[in-house]
C-alpha positions as CSV (number, residue, x, y, z in Angstrom):
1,X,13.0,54.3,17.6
2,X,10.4,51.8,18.6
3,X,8.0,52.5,20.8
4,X,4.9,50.8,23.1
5,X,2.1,52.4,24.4
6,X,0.5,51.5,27.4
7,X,-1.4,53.0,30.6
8,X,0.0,51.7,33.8
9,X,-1.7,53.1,36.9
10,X,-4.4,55.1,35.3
11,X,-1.4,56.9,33.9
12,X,-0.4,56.6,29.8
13,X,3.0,55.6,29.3
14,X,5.2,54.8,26.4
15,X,8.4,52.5,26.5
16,X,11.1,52.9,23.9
17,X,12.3,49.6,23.1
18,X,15.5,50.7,22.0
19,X,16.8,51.8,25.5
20,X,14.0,50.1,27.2
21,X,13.0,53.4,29.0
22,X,9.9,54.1,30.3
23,X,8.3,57.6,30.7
24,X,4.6,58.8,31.8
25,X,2.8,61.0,29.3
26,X,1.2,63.7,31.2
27,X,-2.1,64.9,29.4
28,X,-3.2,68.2,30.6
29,X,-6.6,68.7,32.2
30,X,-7.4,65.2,32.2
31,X,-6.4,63.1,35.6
32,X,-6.7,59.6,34.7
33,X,-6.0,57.1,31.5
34,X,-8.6,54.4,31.4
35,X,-7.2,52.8,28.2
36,X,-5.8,53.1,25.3
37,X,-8.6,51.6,22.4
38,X,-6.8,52.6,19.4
39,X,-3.9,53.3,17.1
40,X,-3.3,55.2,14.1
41,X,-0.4,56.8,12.0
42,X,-1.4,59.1,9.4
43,X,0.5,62.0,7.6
44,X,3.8,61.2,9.0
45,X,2.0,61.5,13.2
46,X,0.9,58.9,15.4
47,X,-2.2,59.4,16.9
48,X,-3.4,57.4,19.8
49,X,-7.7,57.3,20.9
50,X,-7.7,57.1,24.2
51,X,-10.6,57.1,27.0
52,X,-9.9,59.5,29.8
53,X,-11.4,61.2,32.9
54,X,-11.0,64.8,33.0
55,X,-10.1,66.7,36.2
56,X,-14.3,67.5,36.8
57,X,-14.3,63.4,37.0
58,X,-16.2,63.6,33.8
59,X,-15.3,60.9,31.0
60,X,-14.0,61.7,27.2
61,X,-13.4,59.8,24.1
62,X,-9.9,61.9,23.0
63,X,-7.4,61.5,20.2
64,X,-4.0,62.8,20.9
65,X,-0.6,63.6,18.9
66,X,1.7,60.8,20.7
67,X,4.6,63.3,20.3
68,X,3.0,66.5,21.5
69,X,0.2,65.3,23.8
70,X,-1.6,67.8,22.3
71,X,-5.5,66.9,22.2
72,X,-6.2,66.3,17.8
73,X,-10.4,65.6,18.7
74,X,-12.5,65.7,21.7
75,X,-15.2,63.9,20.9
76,X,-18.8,64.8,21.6
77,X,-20.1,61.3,21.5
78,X,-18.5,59.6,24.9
79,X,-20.7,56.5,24.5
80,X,-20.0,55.2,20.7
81,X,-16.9,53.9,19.5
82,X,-14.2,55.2,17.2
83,X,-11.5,53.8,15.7
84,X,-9.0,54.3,12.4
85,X,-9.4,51.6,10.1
86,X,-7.5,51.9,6.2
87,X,-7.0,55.5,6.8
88,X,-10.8,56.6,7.9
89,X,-11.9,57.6,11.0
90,X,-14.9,56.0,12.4
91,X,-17.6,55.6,14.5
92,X,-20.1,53.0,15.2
93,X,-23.3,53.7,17.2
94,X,-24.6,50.3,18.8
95,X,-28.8,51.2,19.5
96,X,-30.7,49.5,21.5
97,X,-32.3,47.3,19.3
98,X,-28.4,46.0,17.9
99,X,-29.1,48.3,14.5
100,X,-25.9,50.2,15.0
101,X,-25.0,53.9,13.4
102,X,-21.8,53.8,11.4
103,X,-19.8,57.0,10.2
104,X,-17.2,57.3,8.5
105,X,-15.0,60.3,8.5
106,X,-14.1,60.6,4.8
107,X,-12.2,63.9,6.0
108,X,-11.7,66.7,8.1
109,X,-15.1,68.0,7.0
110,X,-17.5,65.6,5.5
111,X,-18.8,62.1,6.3
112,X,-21.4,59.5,5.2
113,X,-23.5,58.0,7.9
114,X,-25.2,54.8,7.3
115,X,-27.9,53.3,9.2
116,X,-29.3,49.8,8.1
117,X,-33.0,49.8,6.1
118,X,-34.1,46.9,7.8
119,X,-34.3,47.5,12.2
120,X,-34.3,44.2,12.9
121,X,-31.7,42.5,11.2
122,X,-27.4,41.7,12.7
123,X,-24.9,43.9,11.0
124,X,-21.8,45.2,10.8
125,X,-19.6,47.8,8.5
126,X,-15.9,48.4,8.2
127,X,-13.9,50.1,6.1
128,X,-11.6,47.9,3.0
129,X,-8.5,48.5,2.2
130,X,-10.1,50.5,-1.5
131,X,-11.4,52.3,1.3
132,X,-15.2,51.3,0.2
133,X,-17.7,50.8,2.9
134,X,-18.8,46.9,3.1
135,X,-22.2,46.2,5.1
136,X,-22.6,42.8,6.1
137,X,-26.4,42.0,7.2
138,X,-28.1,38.9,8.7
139,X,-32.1,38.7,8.6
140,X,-34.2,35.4,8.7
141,X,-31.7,33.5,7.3
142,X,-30.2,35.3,4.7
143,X,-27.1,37.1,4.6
144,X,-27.0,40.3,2.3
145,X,-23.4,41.9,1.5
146,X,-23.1,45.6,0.1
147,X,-20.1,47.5,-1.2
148,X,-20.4,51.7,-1.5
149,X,-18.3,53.8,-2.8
150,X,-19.6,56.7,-0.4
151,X,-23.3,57.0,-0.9
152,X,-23.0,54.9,-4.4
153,X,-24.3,51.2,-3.9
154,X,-21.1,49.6,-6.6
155,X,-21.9,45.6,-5.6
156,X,-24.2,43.3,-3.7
157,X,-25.6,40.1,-3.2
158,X,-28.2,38.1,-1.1
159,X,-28.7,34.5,-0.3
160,X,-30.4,32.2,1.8
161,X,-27.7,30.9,4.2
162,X,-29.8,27.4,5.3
163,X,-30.4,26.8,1.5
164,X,-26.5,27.2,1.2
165,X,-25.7,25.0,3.8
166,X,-28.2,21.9,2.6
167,X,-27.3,21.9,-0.7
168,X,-23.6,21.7,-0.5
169,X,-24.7,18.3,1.9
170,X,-23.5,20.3,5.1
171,X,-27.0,19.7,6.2
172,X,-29.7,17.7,4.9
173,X,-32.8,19.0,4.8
174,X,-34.7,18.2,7.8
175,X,-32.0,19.7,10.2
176,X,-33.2,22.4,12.3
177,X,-31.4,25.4,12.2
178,X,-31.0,27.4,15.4
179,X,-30.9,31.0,14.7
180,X,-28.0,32.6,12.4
181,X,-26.1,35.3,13.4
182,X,-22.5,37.0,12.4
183,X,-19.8,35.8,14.3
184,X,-16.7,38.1,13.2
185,X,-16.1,40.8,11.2
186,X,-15.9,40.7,7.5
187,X,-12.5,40.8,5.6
188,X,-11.1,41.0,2.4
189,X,-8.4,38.4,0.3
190,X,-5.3,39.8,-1.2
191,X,-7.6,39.7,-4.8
192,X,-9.9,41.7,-3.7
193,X,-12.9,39.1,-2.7
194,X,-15.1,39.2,0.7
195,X,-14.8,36.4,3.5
196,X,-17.3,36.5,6.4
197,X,-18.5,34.4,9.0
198,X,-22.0,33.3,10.3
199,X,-22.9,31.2,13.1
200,X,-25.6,28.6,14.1
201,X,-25.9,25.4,15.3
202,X,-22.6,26.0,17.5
203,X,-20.7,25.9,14.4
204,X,-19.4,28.8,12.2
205,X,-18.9,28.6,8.5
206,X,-17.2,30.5,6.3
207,X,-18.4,32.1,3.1
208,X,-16.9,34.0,0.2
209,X,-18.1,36.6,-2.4
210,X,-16.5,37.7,-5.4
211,X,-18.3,41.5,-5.8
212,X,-19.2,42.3,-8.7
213,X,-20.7,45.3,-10.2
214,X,-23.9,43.2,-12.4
215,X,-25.2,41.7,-9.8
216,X,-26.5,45.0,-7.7
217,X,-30.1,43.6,-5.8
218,X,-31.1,46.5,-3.4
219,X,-30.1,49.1,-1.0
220,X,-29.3,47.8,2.6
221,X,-28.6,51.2,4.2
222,X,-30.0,55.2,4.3
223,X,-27.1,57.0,3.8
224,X,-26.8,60.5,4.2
225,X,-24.4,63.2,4.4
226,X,-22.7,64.8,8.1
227,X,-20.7,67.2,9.0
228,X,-17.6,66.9,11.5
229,X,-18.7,69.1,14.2
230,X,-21.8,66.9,14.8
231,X,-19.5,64.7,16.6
232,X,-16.2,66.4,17.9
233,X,-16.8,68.6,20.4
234,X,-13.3,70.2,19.7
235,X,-10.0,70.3,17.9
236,X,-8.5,73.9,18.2
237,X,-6.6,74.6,21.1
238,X,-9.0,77.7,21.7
239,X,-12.4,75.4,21.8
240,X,-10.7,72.5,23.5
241,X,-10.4,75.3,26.6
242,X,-13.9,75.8,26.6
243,X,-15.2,72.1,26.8
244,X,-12.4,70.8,29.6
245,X,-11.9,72.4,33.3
246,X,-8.5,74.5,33.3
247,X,-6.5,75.8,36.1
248,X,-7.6,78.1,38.8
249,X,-6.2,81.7,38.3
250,X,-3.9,83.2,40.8
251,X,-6.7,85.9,41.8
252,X,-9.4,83.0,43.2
253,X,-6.5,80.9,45.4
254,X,-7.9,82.8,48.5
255,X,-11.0,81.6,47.5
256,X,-9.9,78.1,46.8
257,X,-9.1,77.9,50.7
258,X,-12.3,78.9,51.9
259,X,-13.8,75.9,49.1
260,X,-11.6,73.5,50.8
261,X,-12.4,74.2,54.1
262,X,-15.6,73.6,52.8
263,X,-15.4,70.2,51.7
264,X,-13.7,69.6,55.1
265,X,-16.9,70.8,57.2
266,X,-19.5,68.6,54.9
267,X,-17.6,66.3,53.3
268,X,-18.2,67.1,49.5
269,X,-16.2,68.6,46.6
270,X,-16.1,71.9,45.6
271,X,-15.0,73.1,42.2
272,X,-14.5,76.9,41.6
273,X,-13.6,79.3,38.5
274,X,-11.8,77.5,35.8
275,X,-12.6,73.9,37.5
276,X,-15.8,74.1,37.1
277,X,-16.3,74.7,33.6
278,X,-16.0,71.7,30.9
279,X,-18.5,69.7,28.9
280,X,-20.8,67.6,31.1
281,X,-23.2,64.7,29.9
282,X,-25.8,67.0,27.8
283,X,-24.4,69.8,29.1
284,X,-21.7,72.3,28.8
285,X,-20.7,74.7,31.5
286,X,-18.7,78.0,31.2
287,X,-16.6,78.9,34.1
288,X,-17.1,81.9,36.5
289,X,-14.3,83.9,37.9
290,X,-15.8,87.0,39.3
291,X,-14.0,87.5,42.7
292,X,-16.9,89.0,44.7
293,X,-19.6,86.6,42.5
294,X,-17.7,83.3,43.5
295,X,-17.2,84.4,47.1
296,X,-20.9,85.1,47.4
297,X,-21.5,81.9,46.1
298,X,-19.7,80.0,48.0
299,X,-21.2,81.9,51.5
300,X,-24.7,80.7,50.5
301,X,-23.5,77.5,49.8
302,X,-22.1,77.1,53.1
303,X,-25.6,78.8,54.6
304,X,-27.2,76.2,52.8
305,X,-25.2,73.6,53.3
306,X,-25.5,74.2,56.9
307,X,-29.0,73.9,57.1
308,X,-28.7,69.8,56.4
309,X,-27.8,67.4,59.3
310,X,-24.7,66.9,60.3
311,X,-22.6,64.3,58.7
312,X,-25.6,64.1,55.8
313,X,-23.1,64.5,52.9
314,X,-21.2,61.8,54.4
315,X,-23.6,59.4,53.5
316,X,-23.5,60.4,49.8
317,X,-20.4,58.1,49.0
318,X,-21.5,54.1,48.4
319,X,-20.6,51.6,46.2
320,X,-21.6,53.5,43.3
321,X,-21.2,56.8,44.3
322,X,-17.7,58.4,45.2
323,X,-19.2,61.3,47.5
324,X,-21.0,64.6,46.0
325,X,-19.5,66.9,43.8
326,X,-20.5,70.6,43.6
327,X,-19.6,72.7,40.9
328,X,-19.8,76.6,40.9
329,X,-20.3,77.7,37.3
330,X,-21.9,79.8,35.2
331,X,-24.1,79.9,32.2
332,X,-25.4,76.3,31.8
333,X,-25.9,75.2,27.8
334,X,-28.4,72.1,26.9
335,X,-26.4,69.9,24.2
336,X,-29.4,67.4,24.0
337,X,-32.7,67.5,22.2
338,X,-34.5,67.8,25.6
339,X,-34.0,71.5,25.7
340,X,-33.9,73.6,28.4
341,X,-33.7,77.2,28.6
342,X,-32.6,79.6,31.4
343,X,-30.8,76.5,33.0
344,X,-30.4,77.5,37.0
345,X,-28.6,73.9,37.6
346,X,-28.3,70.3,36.7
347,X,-27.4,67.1,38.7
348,X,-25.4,64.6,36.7
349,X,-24.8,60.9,37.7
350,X,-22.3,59.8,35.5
351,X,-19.2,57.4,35.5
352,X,-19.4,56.9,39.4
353,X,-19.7,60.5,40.4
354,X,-22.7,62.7,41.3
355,X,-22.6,65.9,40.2
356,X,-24.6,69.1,40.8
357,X,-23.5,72.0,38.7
358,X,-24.8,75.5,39.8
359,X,-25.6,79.0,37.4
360,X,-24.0,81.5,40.2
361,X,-24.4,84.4,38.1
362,X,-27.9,84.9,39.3
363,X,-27.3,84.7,42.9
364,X,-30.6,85.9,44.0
365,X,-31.6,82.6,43.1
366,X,-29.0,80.3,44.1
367,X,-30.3,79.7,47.0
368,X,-33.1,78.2,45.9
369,X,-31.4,76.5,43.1
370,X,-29.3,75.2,45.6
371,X,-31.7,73.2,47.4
372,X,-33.6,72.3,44.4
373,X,-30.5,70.2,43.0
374,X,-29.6,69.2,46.3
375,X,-33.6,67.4,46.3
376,X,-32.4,65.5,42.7
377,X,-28.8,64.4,44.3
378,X,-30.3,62.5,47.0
379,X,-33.1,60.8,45.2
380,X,-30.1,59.9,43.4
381,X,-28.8,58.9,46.8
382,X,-32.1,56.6,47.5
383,X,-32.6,55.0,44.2
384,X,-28.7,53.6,44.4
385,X,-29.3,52.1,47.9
386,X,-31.9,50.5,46.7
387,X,-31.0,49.1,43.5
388,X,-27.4,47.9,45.2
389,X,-29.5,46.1,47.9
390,X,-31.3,43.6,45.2
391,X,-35.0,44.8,46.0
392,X,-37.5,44.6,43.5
393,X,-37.9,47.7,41.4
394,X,-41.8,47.5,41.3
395,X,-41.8,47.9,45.3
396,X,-39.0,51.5,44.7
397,X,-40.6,54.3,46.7
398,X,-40.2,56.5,44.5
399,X,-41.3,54.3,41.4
400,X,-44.4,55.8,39.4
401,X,-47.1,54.0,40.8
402,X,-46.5,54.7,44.6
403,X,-45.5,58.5,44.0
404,X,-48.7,58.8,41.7
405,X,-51.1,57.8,44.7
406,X,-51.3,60.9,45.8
407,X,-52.2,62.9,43.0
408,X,-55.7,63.0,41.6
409,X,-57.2,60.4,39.9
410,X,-57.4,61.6,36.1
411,X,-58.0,60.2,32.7
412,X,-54.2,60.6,31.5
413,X,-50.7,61.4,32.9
414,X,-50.2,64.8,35.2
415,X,-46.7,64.7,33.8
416,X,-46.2,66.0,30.4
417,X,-42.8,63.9,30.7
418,X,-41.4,66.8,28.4
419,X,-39.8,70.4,29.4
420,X,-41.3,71.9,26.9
421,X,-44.8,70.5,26.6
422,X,-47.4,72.8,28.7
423,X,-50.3,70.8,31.1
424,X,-53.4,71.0,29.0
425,X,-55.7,73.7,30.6
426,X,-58.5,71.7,32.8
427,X,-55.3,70.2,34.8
428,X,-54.8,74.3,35.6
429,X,-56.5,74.3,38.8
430,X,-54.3,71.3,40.3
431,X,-50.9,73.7,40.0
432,X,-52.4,77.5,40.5
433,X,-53.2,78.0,44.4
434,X,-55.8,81.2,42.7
435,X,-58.0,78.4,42.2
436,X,-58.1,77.2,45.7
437,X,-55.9,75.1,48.0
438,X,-58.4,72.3,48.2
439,X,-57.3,71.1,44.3
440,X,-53.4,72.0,45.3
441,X,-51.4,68.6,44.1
442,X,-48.1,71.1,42.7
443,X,-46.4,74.0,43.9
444,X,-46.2,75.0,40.2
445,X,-46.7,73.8,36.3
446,X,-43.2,72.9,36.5
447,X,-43.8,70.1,38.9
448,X,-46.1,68.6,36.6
449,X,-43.0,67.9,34.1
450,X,-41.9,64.9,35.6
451,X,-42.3,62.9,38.8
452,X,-38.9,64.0,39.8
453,X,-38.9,67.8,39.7
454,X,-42.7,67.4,41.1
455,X,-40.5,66.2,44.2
456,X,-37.7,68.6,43.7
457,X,-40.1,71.9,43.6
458,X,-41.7,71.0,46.7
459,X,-38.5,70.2,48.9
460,X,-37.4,73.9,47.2
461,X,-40.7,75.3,49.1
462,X,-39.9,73.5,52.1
463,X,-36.5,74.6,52.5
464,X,-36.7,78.2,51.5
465,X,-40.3,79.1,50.9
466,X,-39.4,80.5,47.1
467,X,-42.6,80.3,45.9
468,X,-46.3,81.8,46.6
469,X,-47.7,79.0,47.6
470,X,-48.4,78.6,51.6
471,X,-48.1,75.0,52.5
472,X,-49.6,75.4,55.9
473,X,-52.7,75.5,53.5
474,X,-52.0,72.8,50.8
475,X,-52.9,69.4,52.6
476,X,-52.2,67.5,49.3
477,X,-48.6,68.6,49.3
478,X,-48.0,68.4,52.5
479,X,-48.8,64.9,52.3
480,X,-47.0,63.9,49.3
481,X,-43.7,66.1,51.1
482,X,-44.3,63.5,54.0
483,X,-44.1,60.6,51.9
484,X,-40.7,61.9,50.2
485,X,-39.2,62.8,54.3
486,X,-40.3,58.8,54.7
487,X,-38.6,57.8,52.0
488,X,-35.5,59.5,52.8
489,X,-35.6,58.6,56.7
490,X,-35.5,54.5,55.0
491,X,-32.3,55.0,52.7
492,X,-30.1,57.3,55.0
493,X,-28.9,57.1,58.4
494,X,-30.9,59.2,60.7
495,X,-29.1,59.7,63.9
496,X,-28.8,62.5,65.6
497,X,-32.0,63.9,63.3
498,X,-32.8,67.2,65.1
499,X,-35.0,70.0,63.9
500,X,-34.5,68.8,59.9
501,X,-35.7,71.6,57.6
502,X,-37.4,69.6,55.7
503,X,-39.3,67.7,57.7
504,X,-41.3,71.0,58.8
505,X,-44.5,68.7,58.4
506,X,-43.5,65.2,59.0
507,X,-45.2,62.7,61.1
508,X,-44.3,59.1,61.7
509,X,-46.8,56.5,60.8
């Protein structure tokens, strides 16, 4: 039987041609099908890559069993690219400075990653039908080819691509070239030999190589050795739960009402127990199903929640943003090099949705978390508005320069711009009210991380005086809190602004 795959309505479907019926291929925990990117048939299965949004509105890279719809991989990397090419899984990484990562998954276990030696130079790698690795390079003029067998360099040549071009009278020798660069992908003839393409001069021209074993010039890549589980988050059924929201249990339904009356009253979403777990961008989140610790949570929240103006949430869906999400969790896990420990909450813009993901387990201190995170969402809120509105990021509000102003005036940065690196000790006395109120810039050393959780920690104060410090005493705060109620008051609507929490101190210019 012949079958298409396609996805039709953010939904993936398959037609069989034979009957020409159509049916929709329902993928559990994930609500939408962006597209379908690859293909592949291996051991007697079809397989298809696909790029979905999970039920949390967060994005994966999966590959699924086309007859099961069971999930194969879920990968960890959401921003690379994978594909099945001769038999091999891959993955290319495209950096910054267009020296891209390849892997290639030589097996369920083991694969070779290869990462060009020179930075600067246009490459790509694929996979031959020997299932040998070609690397294709352009730098300065001057195309290099390699051929490994794994991490064994078998064949390789380099040659000036100008000096090609002139002496077979293509160009004579006062032409100009503009610059060179690959225009397709390598490929391989039927005998075995290399075609690729390079472009200049609005023209492309083709070149072939014979490899061949004697003529081996230099290495073109560092190749070294990963495992599997760097880059699949998952492929058992029992570690795919973990990593993807699941379906409430029967016991939290009652609860499940009281979130959605929730969202009702301040216009947000509310994810509870098994929803709220899943893999986020650099984070993973376990889910929380204690009855009475989910129903606490959810009465602070709506305390809390209550404390902002009416219709303020409202205002959190734009162009870019579809509204505020809020998920109850709880243990938080950093997957990213900037670690983190004793994680309280995160807040996650990602694929059009802002997120703020909550520990409740400690929920002595959810409240405070709670309007810590809820400081990060709408700066979120303000640097959108202003970006979508065109203005010149140098004049932002919240941009370095104008946020720095009102610290004091120091040799180096006041933000470590690092979790985990300390403030040396003479900057001490500008975060430690013990040393008097009159050098008070921080409500505490973590403020002095970065710009952003400088603002964060003080709206925390503010709204729930959680720390020791009394800002009816710290002028310096006080004034760099009335900046940050400014800059709120210009990127939301403010009517009907009465007796706003946070604006304890403000005054109008």
């Amino acid at each position: 039987m012949k079958k298409v795959y396609y996805v039709s309505d953010e939904k993936l479907m398959c037609m069989t041609l034979d009957d020409l019926k159509s049916f929709d291929m329902e993928i559990d925990s994930f609500k939408k099908i962006n597209n379908i990117y690859d293909y592949m048939y291996k051991d007697g299965k079809e397989y298809l890559f696909l790029n979905a949004v999970a039920t949390n509105n967060q994005p994966f890279k999966i590959m699924i069993d086309a007859a099961t719809k069971d999930i194969a991989y879920l990968f960890a990397k959401n921003d690379c690219w994978f594909q099945f090419e001769n038999k091999h899984l891959t993955m290319t990484n495209y950096m910054d400075d267009s020296n891209s990562i390849f892997y290639d998954f030589v097996n369920d276990n083991i694969g070779y990653q290869y990462t060009a030696t020179e930075p600067d130079g246009v490459n790509n790698i694929r996979i031959l039908s020997d299932q040998r690795v070609l690397f294709t390079m352009i730098l300065n003029g001057k195309a290099s080819i390699f051929l490994f067998d794994h991490d064994k360099l078998v064949a390789s040549t380099v040659f000036n691509i100008a000096d090609h071009l002139i002496s077979s009278d293509t160009y004579d020798d006062q032409e100009e070239f503009s610059e060179i660069y690959l225009y397709n992908d390598s490929f391989e003839l039927p005998n075995g030999d290399i075609v690729f393409c390079a472009q200049t001069n609005d023209y492309g021209y083709y070149f072939k190589w014979t490899p061949q074993t004697q003529n081996i010039t230099n290495n073109a890549a560092d190749i070294y050795k990963f495992s599997i589980d760097e880059f699949v988050s998952a492929h058992t059924e029992e570690d795919i739960s973990k990593y993807l929201p699941g379906k409430l249990d029967d016991e939290l339904q009652p609860l499940r009402l009281k979130a959605d009356d929730l969202e009702k009253k301040y216009s947000v979403d509310i994810e509870i127990g098994e929803e709220a777990s899943g893999i986020y961008p650099s984070y993973l989140a376990t889910d929380m199903c204690d009855y009475d610790t989910v129903k606490r949570a959810l009465d602070q929240l709506d305390e809390q929640l209550g404390r902002y103006p009416e219709g303020f949430f409202k205002q959190f869906k734009n162009e870019q943003y579809d509204g505020l999400t809020i998920a109850l969790a709880a243990s938080l896990s950093n997957l990213s090099s900037d670690y983190i420990s004793g994680i309280a909450g995160v807040t996650i813009s990602n694929n059009g949705t802002l997120t703020i993901i909550y520990d409740i387990s400690d929920s002595d201190g959810l409240i405070s978390t709670i309007n810590h995170e809820m400081c990060h969402a709408i700066e979120n809120i303000i640097e959108a508005r202003w970006l979508m509105e065109g203005n010149d990021e140098d004049d932002y509000c919240l941009s370095y320069e104008k946020w720095n102003q009102f610290n004091p005036k120091v040799d180096d940065s006041l933000y470590t711009n690092d979790y985990q690196t300390f403030i040396p000790d003479e900057y001490e006395k500008y975060c430690n009210e013990l040393m008097g109120y009159e050098n008070l810039y921080f409500v505490l050393e973590y403020g002095m991380t970065y710009p952003k959780e400088d603002r964060a920690t003080i709206f925390e104060q503010v709204m729930t005086n959680h720390f020791s410090v009394d800002l009816d005493q710290a002028p310096h705060i006080i004034e760099k809190l009335n900046y940050y109620c400014k800059c709120i008051r210009e990127n939301f609507d403010t009517t009907g602004w009465d007796n706003v929490p946070w604006e304890k101190y403000y005054k109008a210019d």
